[in-house]
KETI-265284 format. One record per residue: residue in three letters; x, y, z of N, C-alpha, C in turn. Coordinates in steps of 0.2 Angstrom, whole numbers, plus 2048, in hexadecimal, padded with zeros to 3 digits. Each point is the difference from the previous one (the first is absolute). Layout:
KETI-265284
[ALA, [X, Y, Z], [X, Y, Z], [X, Y, Z]] ...
***
This chain:
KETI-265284
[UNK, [575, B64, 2F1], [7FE, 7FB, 805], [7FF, 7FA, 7FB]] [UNK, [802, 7FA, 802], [800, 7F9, 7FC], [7F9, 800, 800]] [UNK, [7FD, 7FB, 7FA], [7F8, 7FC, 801], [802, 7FC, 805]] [UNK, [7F9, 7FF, 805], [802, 7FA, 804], [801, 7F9, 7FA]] [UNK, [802, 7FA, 803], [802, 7FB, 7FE], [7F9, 7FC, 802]] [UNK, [7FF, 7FC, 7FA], [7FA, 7FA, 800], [802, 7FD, 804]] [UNK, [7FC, 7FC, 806], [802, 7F7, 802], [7FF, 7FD, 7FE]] [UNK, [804, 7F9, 7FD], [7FF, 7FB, 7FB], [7FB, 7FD, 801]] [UNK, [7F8, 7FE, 7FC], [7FE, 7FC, 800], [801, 7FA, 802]] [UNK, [7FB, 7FD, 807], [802, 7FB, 801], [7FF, 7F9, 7FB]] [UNK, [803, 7FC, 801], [7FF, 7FA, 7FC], [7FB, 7FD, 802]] [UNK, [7FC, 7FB, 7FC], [7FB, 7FC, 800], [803, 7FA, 803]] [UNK, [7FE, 7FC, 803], [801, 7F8, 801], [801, 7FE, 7FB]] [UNK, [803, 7FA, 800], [801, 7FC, 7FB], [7F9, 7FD, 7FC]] [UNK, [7FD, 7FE, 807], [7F9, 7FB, 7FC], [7FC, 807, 7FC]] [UNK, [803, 804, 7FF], [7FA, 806, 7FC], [803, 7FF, 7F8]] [UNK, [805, 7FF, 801], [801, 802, 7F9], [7FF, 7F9, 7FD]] [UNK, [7FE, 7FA, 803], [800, 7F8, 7FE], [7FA, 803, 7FB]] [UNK, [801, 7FD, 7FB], [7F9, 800, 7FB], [7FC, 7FC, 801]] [UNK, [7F8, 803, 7FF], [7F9, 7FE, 805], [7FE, 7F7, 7FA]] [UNK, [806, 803, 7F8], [7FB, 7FD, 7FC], [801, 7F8, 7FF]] [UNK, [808, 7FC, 805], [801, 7F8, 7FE], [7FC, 800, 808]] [UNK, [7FC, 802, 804], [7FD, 7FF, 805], [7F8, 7FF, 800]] [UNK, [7FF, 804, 7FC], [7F8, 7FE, 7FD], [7FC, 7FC, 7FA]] [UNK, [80A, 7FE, 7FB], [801, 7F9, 7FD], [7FE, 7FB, 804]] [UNK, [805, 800, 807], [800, 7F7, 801], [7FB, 801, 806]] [UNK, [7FB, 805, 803], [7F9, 7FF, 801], [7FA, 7FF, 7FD]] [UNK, [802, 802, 7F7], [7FA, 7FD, 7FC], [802, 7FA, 7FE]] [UNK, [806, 7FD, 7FE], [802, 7F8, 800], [7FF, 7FA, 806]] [UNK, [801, 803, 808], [7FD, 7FE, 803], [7F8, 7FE, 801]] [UNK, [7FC, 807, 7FE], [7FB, 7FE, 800], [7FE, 7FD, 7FC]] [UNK, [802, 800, 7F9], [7FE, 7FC, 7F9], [801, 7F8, 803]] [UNK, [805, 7FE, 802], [804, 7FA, 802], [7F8, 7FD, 805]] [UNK, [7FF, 805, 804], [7FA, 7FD, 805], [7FD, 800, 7FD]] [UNK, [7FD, 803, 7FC], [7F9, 7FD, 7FD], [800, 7FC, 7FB]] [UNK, [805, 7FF, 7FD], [801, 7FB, 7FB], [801, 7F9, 802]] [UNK, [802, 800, 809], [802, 7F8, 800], [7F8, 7FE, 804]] [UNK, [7FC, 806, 804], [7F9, 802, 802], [7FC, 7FB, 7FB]] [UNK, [800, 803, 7F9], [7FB, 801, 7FB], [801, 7F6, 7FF]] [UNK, [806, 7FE, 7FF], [801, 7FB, 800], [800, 7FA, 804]] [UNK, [7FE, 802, 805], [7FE, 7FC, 807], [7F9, 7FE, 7FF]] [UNK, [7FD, 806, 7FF], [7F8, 800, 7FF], [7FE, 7FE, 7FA]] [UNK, [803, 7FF, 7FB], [7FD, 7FB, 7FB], [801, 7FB, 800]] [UNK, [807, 7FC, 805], [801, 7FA, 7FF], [7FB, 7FD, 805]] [UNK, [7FF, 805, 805], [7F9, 7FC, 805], [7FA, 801, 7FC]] [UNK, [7FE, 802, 7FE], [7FB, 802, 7FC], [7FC, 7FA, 7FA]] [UNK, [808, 7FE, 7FC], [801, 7FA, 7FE], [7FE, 7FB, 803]] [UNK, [803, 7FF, 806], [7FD, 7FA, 803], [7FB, 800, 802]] [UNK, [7FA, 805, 802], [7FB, 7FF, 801], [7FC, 800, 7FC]] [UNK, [801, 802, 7F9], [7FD, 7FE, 7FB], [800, 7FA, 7FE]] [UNK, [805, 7FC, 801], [801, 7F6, 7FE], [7FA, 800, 800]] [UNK, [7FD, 7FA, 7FC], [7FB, 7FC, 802], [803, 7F8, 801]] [UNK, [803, 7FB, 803], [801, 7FB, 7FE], [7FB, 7FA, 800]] [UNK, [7FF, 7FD, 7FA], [7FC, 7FA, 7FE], [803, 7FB, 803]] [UNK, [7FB, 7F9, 802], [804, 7FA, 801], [7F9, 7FD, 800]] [UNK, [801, 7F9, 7FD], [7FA, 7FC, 801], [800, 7FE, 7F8]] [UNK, [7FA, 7FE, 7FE], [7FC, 7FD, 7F8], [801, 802, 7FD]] [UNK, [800, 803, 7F8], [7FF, 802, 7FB], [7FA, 7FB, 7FB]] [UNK, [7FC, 7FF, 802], [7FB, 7FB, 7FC], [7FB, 806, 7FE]] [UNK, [7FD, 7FF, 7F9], [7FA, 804, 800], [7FC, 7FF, 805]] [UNK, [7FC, 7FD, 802], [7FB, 7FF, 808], [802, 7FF, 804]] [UNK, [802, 806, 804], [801, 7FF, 805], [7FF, 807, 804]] [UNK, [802, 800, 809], [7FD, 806, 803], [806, 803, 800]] [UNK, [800, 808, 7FF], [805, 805, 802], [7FF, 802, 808]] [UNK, [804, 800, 803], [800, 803, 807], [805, 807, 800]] [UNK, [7FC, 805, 7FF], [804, 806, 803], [802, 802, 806]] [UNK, [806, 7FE, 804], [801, 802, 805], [803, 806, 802]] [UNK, [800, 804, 803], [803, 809, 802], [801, 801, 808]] [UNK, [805, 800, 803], [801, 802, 808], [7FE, 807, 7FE]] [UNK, [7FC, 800, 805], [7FD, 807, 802], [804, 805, 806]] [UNK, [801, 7FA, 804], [804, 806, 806], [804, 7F8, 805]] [UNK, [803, 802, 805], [803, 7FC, 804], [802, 802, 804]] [UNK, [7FD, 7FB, 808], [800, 804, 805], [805, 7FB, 805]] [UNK, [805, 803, 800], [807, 7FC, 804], [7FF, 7FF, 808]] [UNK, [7FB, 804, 802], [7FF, 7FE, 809], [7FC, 7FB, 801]] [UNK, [7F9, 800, 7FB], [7FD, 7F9, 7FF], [804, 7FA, 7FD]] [UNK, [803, 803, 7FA], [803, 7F7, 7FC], [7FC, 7FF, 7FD]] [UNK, [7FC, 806, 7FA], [7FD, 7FD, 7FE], [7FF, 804, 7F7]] [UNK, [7FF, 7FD, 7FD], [7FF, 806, 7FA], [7F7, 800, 7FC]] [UNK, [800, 805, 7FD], [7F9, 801, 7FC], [800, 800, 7F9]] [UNK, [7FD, 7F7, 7FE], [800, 800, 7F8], [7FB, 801, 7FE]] [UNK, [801, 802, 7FC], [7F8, 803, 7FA], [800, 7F8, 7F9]] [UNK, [7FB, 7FE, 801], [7FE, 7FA, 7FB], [7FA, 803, 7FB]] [UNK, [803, 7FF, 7FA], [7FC, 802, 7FA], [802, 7F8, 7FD]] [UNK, [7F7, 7FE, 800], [802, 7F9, 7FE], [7FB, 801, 7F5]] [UNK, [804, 7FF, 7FB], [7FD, 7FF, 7F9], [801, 7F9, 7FD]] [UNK, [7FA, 7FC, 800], [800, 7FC, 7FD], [800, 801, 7F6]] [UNK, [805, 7FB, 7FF], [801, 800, 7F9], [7FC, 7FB, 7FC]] [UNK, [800, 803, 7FA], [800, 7FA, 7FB], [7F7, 7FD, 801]] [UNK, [7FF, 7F8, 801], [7FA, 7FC, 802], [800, 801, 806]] [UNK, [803, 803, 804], [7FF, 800, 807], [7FB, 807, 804]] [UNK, [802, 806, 7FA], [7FA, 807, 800], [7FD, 800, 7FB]] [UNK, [7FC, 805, 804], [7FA, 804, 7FC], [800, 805, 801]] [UNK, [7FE, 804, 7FB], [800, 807, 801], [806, 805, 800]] [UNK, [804, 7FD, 7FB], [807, 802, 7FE], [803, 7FE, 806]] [UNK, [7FF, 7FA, 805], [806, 7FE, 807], [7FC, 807, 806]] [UNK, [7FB, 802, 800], [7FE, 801, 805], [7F9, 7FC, 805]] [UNK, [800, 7FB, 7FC], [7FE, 7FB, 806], [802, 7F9, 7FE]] [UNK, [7FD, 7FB, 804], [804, 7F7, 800], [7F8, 7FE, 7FC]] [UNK, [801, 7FB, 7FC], [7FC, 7FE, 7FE], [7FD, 7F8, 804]] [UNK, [805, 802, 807], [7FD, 7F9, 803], [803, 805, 809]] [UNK, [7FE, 7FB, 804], [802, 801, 806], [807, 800, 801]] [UNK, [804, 806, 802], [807, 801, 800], [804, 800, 806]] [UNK, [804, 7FE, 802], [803, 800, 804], [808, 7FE, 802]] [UNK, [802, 804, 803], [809, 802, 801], [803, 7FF, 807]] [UNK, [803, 7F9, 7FF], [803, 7FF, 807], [807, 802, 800]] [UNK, [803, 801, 807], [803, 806, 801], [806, 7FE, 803]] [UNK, [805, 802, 803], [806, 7FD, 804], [7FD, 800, 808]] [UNK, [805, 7FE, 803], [7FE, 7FE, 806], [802, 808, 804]] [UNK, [804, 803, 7FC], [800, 808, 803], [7FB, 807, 800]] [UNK, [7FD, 7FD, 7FA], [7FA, 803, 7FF], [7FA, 7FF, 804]] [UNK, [7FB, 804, 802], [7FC, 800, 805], [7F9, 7FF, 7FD]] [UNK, [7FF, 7F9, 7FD], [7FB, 7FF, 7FE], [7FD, 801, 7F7]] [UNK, [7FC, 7F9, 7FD], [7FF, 7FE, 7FB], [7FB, 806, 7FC]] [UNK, [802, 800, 7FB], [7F9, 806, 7FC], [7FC, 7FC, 7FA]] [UNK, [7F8, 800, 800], [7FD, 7FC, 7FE], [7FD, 807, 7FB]] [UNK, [7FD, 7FC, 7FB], [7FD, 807, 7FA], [7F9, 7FB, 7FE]] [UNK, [7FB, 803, 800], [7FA, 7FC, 7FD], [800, 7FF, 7F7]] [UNK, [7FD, 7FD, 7FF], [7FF, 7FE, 7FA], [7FD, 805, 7FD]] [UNK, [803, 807, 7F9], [7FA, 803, 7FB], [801, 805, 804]] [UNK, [800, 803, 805], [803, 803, 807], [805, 806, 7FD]] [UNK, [7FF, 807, 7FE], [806, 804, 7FD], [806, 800, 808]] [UNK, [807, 801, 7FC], [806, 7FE, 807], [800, 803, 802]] [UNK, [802, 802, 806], [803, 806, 803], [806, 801, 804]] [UNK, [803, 802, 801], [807, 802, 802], [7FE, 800, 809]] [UNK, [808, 7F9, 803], [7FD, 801, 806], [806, 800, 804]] [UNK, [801, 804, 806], [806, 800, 803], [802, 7FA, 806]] [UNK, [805, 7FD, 800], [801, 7F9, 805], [806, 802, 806]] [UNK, [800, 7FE, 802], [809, 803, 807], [803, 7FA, 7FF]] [UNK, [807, 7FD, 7FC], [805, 7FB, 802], [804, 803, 806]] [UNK, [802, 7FD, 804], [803, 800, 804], [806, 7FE, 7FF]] [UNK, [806, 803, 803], [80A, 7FF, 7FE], [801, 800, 804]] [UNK, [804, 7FB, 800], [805, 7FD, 804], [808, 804, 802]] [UNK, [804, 7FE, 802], [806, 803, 802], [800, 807, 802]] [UNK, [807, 802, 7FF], [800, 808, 803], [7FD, 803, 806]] [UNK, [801, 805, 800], [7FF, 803, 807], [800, 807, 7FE]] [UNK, [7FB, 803, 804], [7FE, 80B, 7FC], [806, 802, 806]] [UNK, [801, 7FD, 806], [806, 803, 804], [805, 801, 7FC]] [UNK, [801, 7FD, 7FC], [807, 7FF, 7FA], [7FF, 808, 7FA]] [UNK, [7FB, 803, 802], [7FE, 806, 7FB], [806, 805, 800]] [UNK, [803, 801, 7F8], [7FB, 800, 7FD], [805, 7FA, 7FB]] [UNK, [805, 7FD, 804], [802, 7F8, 7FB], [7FB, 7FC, 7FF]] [UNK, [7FB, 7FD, 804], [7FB, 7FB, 801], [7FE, 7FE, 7FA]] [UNK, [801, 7F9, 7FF], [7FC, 7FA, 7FA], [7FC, 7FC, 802]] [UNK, [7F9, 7FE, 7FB], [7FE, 7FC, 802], [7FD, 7FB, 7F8]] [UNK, [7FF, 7FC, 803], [7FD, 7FA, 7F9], [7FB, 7FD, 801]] [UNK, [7FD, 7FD, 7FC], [7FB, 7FB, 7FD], [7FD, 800, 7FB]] [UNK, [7FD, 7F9, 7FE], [7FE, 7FF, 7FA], [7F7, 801, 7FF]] [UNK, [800, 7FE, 7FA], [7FB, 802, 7FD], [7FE, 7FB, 7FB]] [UNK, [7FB, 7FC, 802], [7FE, 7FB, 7FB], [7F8, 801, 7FF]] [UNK, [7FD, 7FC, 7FA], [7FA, 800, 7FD], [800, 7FB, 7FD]] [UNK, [7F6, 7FC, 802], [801, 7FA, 7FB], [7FA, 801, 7FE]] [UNK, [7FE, 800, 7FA], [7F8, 802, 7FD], [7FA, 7F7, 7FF]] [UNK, [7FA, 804, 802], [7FE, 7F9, 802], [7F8, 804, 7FC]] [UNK, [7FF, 7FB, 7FC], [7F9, 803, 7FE], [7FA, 7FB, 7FE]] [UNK, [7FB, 7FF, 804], [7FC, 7F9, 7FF], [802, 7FD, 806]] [UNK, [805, 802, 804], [805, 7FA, 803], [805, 7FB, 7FC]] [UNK, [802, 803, 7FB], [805, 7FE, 7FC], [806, 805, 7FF]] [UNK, [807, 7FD, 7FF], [805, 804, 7FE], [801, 802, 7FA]] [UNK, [800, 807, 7FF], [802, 805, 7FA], [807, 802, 801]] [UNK, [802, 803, 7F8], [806, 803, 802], [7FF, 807, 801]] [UNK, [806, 800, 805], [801, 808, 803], [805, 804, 7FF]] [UNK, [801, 807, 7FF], [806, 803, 7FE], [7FE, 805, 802]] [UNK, [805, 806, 808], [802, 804, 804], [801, 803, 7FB]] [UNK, [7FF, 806, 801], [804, 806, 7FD], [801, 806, 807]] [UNK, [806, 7FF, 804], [802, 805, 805], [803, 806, 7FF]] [UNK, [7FE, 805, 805], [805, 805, 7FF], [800, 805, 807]] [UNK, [803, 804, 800], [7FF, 804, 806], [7FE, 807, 800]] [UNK, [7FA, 804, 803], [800, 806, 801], [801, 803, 807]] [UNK, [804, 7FB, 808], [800, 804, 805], [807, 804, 7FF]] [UNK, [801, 806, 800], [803, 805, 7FE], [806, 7FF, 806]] [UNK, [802, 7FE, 807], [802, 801, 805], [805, 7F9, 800]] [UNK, [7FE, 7FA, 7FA], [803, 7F8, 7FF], [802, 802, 7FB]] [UNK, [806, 7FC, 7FE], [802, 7FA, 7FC], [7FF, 7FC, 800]] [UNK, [7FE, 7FC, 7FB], [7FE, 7F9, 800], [806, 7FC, 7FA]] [UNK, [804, 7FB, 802], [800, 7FB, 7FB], [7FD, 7FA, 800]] [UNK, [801, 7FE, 7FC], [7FB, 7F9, 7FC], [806, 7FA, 7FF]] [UNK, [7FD, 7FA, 801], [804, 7F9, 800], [7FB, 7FB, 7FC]] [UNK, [7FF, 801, 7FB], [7FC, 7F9, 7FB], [800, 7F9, 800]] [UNK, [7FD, 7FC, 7FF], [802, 7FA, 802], [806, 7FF, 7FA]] [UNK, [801, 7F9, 802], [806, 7FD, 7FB], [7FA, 7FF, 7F9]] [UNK, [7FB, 7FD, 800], [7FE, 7FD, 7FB], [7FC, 805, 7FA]] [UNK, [7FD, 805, 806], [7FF, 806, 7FA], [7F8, 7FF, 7FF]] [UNK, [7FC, 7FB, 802], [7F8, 7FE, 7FF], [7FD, 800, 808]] [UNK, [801, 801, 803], [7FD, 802, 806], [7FE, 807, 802]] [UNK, [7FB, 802, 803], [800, 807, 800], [802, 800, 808]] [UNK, [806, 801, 802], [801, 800, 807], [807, 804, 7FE]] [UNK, [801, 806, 804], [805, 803, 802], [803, 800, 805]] [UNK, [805, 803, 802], [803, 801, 808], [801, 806, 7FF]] [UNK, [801, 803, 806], [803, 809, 802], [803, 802, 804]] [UNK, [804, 803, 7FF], [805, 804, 805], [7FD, 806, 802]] [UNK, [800, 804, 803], [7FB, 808, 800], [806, 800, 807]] [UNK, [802, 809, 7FB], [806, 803, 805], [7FE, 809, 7FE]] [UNK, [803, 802, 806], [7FF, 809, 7FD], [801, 801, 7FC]] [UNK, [7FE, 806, 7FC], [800, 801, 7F7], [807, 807, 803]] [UNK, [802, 801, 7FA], [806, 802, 801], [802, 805, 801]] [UNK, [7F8, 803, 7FE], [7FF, 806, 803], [800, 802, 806]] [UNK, [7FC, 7FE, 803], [802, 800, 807], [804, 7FE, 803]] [UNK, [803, 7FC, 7FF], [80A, 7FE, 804], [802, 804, 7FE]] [UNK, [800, 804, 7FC], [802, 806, 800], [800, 807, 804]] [UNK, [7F7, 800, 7FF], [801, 804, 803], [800, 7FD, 80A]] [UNK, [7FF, 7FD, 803], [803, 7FC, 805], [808, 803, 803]] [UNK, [803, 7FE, 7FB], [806, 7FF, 800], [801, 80B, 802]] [UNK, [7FE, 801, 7FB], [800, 809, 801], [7FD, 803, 807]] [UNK, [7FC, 7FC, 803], [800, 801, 805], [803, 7FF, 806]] [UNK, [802, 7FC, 800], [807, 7FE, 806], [806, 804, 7FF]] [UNK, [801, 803, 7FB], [804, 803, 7FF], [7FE, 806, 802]] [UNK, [7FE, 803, 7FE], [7FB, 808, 802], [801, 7FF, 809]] [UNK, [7FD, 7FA, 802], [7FF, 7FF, 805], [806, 802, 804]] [UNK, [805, 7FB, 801], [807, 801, 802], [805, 807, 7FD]] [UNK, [7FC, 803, 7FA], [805, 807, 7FF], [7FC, 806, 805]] [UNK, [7FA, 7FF, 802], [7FD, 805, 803], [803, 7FC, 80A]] [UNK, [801, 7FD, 800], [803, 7FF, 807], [806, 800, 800]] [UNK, [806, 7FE, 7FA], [805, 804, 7FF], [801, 809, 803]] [UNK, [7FA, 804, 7FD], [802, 806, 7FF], [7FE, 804, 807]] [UNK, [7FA, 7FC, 802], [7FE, 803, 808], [806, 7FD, 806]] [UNK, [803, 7FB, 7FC], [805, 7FF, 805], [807, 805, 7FF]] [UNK, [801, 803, 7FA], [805, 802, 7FF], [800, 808, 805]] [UNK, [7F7, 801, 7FF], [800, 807, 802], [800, 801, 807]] [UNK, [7FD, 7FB, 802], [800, 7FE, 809], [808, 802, 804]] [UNK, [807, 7FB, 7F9], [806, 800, 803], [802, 808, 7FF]] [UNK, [7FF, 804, 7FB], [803, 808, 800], [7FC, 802, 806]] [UNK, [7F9, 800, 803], [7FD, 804, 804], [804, 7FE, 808]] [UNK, [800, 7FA, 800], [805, 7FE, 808], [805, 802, 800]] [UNK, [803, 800, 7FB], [808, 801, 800], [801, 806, 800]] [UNK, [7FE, 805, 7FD], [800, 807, 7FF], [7FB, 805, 804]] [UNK, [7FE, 7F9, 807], [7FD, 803, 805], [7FA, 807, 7FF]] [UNK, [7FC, 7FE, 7FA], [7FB, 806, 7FF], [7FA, 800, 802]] [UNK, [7FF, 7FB, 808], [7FC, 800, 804], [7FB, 7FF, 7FC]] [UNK, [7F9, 802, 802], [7F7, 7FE, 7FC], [801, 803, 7FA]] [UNK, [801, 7FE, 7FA], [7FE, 805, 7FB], [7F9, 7FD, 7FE]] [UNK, [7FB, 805, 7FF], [7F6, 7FC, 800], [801, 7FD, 7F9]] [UNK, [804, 804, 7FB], [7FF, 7FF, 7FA], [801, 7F9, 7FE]] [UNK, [806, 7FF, 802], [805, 7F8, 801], [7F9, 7FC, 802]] [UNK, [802, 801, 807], [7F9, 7FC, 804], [7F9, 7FE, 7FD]] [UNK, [7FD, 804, 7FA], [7F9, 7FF, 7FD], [802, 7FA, 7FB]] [UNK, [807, 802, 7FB], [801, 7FD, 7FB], [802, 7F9, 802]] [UNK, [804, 7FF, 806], [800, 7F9, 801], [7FA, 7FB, 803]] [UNK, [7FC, 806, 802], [7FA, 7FB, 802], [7FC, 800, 7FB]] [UNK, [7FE, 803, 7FB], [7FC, 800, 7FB], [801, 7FB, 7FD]] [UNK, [808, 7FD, 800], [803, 7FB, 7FA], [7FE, 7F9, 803]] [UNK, [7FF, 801, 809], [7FF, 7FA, 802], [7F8, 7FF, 7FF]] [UNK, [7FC, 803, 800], [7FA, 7FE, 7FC], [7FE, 7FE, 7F9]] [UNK, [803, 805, 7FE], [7FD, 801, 7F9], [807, 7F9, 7FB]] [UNK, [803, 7FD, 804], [802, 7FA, 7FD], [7FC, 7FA, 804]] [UNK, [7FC, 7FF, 805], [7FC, 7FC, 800], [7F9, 800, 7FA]] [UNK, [7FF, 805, 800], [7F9, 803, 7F9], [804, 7FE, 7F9]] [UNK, [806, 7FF, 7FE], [803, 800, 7FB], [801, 7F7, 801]] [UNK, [802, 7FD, 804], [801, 7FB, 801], [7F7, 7FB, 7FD]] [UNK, [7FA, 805, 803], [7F9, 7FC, 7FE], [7FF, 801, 7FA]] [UNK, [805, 803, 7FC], [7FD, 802, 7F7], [803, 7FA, 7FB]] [UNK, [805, 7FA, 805], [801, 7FA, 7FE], [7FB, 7FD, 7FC]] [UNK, [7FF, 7FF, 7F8], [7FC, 7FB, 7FD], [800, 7FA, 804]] [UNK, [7F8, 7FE, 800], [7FF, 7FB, 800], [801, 7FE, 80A]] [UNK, [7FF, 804, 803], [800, 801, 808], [801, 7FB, 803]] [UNK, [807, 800, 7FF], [806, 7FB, 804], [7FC, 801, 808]] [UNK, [802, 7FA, 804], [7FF, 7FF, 807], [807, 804, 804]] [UNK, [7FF, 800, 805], [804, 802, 805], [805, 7FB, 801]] [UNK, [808, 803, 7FF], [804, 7FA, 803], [802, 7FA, 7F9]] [UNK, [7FF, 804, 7F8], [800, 7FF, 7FD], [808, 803, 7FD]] [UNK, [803, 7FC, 7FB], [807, 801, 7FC], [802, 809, 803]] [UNK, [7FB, 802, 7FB], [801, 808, 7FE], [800, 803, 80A]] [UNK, [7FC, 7FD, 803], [801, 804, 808], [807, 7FD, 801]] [UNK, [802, 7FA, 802], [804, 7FF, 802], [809, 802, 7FE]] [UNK, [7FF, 801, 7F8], [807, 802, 7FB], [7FF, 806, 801]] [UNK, [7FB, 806, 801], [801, 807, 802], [7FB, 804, 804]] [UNK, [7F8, 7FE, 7FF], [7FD, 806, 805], [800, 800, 805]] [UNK, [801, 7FA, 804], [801, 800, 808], [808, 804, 803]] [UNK, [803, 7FE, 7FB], [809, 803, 802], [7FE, 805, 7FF]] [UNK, [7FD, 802, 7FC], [800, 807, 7FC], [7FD, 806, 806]] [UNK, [7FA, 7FC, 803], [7FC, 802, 805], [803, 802, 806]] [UNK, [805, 7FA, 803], [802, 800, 806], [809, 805, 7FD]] [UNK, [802, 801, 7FB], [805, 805, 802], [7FE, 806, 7FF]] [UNK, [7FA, 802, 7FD], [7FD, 809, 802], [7FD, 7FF, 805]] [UNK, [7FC, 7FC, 804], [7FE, 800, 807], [806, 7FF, 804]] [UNK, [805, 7FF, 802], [805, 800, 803], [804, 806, 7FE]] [UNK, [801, 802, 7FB], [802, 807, 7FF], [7FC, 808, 803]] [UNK, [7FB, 7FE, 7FE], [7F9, 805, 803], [803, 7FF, 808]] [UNK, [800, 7FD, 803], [801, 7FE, 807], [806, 803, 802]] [UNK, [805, 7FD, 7FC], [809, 803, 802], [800, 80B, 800]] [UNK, [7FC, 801, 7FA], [7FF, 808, 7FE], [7FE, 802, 805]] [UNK, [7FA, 7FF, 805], [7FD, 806, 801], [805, 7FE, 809]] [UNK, [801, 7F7, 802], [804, 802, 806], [806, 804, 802]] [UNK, [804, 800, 7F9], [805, 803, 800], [801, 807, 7FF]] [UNK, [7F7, 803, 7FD], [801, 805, 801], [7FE, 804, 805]] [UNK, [7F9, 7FC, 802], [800, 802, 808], [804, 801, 806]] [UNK, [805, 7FC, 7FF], [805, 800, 806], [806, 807, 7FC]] [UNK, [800, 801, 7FA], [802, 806, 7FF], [7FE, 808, 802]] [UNK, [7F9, 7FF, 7FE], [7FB, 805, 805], [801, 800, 804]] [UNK, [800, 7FC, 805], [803, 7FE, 807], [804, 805, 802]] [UNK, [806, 7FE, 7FF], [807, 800, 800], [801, 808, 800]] [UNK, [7FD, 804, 7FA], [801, 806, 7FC], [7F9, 804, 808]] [UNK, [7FD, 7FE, 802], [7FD, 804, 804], [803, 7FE, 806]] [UNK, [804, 7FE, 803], [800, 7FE, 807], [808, 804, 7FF]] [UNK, [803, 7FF, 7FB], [807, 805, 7FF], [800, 806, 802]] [UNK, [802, 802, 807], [803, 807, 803], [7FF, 805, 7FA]] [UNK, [7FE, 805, 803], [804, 805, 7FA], [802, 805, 800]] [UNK, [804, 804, 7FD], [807, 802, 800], [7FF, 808, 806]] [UNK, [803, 801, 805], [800, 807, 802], [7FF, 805, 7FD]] [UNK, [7FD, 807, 802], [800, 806, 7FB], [807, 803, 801]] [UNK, [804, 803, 7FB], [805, 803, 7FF], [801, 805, 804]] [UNK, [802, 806, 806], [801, 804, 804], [805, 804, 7FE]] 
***
């Protein structure tokens, strides 16, 4: 009697015998790539919010004005400076923490009011709101806006020299600076636009936004067209996404209004094709149920 005969092992696919190891290459260079260009975003914002830009005086006597944006609120128009005022030179006592005369700093016409220091009086750090002009937060998250920033030191009732020292610490701005021509004025201008971070991640949002309304549409068109009536599982996932993207839509930095860039370029479309999909899914399945119960059914066999 012969030995039976082996059946040939069947063959593997192709993709099995692809080596796993130029695939977990160019996923650790990808990821290397993201975080190196990551790593580099973040230091060059980082940079610029550690500038300090000086403008104004350079005289031994004179006041130092420390300026700092502390935060900026784009629905009002308005921003929050911190003033650290150190008198120099003949002008302090007490190594520059107080004025050896009556002090005082008049202010631009954006700024919301003059700051007065008593004479011998230790300084104290005080917060002001200038007001900006331009732009619009509807325009979020492009939206710009400006204004300046001036200082005139007055002590006795007399003019001193002054010299601003600006910088920025609201983590949600970008700030540039525009110096005068002459370089001895302490008065600056501002541009203040989202920090880059944030346009970013913005920008990752509307994306997300529209790829999730991409996918609940793709799955809407297989369940009508392959006629597979209610499926619940379908149905939870696409309504889950129509919520759980308005929640994802209020994690926006800086809480954009309604009817702003980001809703108009993707949450609202985004909204209305998973709410119009939801809707096409369950009538078209319905009316399959329908269909499938109301269809005669077949005699028994004799």
């Amino acid at each position: 009697m012969a030995p039976p005969t082996r059946s040939p092992r069947p063959s593997r696919p192709r993709f099995y015998r692809v080596s796993i190891l130029p695939i977990m290459l160019l996923l650790a260079g990808l990821i290397l790539a993201a975080v190196s260009v990551g790593s580099w975003l973040q230091y060059t914002e980082r940079q610029a919010n550690d500038t300090v830009h000086t403008v104004g005086s350079r005289a031994a006597d004179r006041v130092d004005v420390e300026a700092t944006v502390q935060s900026v609120d784009a629905a009002a128009r308005e921003l929050v400076l911190r003033i650290r005022v150190i008198p120099r030179g003949a002008l302090g006592e007490d190594a520059g923490t107080a004025p050896v005369a009556d002090l005082s700093l008049q202010t631009s016409v954006a700024t919301l009011g003059d700051l007065t220091y008593p004479a011998h009086e230790r300084l104290a750090p005080k917060d002001v709101q200038v007001a900006l002009t331009g732009g619009s937060i509807s325009d979020y998250p492009f939206d710009a806006y400006e204004t300046h920033i001036e200082f005139w030191a007055l002590m006795n009732g007399d003019p001193v020299p002054a010299r601003m020292l600006f910088s920025n610490a609201a983590t949600l701005f970008s700030v540039s600076t525009t110096p005068p021509a002459s370089g001895h004025a302490a008065v600056v201008a501002l541009r203040l636009s989202r920090s880059g971070s944030l346009l970013v991640f913005a920008v990752f949002m509307m994306v997300v936004m529209w790829a999730l309304a991409g996918s609940v549409l793709l799955g809407s068109w297989f369940l009508t067209t392959r006629g597979e009536g209610l499926v619940w599982p379908a149905l939870a996932w696409m309504a889950a996404t129509l919520f759980a993207l308005a929640a994802f839509r209020n994690t926006a930095p800086g809480t954009p209004p309604i009817g702003c860039v980001l809703d108009w370029f993707a949450f609202l479309w985004a909204e209305t094709v998973i709410a119009l999909c939801l809707i096409i899914v369950v009538t078209t399945g319905v009316r399959s149920a329908l269909r499938a119960a109301l269809r005669p059914k077949d005699s028994p066999v004799t």
